[in-house]
C-alpha positions, 0 to 999 in steps of 0.5 A, spaced: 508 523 451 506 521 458 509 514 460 502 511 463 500 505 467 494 502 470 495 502 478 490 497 482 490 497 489 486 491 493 483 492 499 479 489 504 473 493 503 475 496 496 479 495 489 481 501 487 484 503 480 486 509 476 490 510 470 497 513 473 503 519 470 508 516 472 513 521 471 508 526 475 505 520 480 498 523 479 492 520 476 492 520 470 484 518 470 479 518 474 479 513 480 474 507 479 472 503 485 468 497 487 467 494 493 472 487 495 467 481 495 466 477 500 468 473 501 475 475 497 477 469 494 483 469 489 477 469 483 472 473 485 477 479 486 480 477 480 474 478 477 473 484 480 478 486 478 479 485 470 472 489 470 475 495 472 481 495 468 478 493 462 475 500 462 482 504 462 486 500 458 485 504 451 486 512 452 482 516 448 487 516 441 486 509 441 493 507 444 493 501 449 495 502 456 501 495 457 503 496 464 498 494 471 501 494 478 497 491 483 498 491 490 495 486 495 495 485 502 499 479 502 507 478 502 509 477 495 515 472 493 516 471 486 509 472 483 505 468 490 501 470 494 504 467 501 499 470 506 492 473 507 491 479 511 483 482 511 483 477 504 480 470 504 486 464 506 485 462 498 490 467 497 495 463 501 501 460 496 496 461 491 500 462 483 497 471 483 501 473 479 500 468 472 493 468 475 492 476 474 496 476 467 491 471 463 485 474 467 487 481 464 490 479 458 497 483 460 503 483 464 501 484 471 507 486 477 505 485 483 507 487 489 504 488 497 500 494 497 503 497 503 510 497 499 506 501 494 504 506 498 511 506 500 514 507 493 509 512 491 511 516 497 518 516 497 518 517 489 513 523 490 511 524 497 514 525 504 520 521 503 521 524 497 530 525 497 531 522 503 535 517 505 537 512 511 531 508 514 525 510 512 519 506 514 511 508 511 506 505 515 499 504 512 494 504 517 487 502 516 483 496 516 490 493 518 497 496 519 501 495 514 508 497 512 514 499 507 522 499 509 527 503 505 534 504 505 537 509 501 530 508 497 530 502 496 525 497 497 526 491 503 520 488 501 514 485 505 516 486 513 509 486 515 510 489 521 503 489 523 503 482 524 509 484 530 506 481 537 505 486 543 503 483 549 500 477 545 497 478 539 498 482 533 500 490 534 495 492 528 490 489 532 491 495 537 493 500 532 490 500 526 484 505 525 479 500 525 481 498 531 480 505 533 472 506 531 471 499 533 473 501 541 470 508 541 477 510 543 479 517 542 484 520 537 489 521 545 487 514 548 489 510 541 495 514 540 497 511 546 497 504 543 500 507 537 506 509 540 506 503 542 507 499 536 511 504 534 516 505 539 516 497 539 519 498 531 524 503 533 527 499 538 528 493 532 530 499 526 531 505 529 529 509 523 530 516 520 524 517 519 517 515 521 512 516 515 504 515 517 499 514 510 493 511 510 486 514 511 489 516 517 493 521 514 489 526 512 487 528 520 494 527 522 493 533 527 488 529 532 494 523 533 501 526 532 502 531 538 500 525 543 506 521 540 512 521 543 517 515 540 524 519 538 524 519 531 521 524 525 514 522 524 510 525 518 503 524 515 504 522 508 502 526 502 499 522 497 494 520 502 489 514 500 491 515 492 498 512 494 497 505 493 494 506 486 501 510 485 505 506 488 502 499 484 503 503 478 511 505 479 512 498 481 510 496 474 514 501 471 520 500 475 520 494 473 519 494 465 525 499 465 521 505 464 522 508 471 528 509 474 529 504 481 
């Protein structure tokens, strides 16, 4: 019988949900998705939320799926949110974790959703059995992004927040940035190149991993980049966050491995 868990991936444009394997880290149903409220207060998202996994949690056989992992775009410490990013401020030293669980009438593990999307694509996608420093990045609405050493998790680096020339890298990098300026694929790989070689003088990774929805037209960007490390497109694409979500909760109840 499939391990199964409900992964939830919150954004600053869309909540997205499916039921995940995860012994396969595939969906297991189909993606459900609303768009996030405006504005994003801690309530309203959870609200939101509760909605859509409320129409998952029981399988077809009747049996009740127990484990949710939800990845937010803020830095998690011990079940807090301590930051907002593309979310509203209400999220800032707010109580998330405890909040969600009486909400949706389960345990919920929460995680940053850029750590995620990393854990799925080193369980499952580009970084599967590699070790060293690997760093996946996630570029959409921001930058954000997961640190591993040997696979394991150093969680919450933000390095979408690193200030090059004055303000935060993202604003520059990020593929909102890009459609926001007008810029094509070459004159914006040069701002990514940028963040990236700036990363790379901090962390000096053995492998660069670029997710997002960016990933899928990874060919348009890729040849102008020039920073000295291995650079890959993820491979589980936009579905990792919800992938990752879910691993995270089935790492920590025990039924995946770490």
């Amino acid at each position: 019988m499939a391990r199964l868990a409900i992964g939830v991936d919150i954004g600053g444009t869309g909540i997205k949900v499916a039921l995940v394997d995860l012994d396969r880290g595939a969906f297991a149903s189909e993606r459900l998705r609303v768009r996030t409220p405006q504005p994003a207060t801690p309530q309203a998202v959870i609200a939101a939320t509760a909605g859509l996994v409320e129409r998952l949690r029981r399988l077809p056989d009747g049996r009740a799926v127990a484990l949710v992992g939800i990845g937010i775009p803020s830095v998690v410490m011990h079940g807090a949110t301590k930051s907002a990013a593309n979310i509203d401020d209400g999220w800032i030293g707010f109580a998330a974790e405890p909040a969600f669980g009486a909400a949706l009438g389960l345990p919920v593990a929460l995680v940053n959703d850029a750590d995620a999307a990393g854990l799925a694509e080193m369980r499952f996608g580009a970084g599967r059995g590699r070790d060293g420093v690997v760093l996946v990045l996630t570029i959409g609405t921001g930058v954000g992004s997961g640190l591993f050493v040997d696979g394991r998790l150093v969680p919450n680096t933000e390095l979408g927040h690193l200030q090059i020339r004055g303000r935060d890298a993202e604003r520059r990098s990020s593929a909102v940035a890009r459609q926001r300026r007008h810029l094509s694929w070459k004159r914006w790989a040069k701002d990514l190149d940028e963040h990236l070689d700036t990363i790379d003088r901090l962390l000096s990774p053995d492998l660069i991993i670029l997710g997002g929805g960016i990933s899928k037209v990874a060919d348009r960007f890729l040849p102008y980049l020039s920073v000295g490390r291995p650079i890959e497109p993820a491979q589980l694409l936009n579905d990792a966050g919800i992938v990752g979500a879910a691993l995270f909760a089935g790492e920590r109840a025990g039924e995946v491995p770490l």
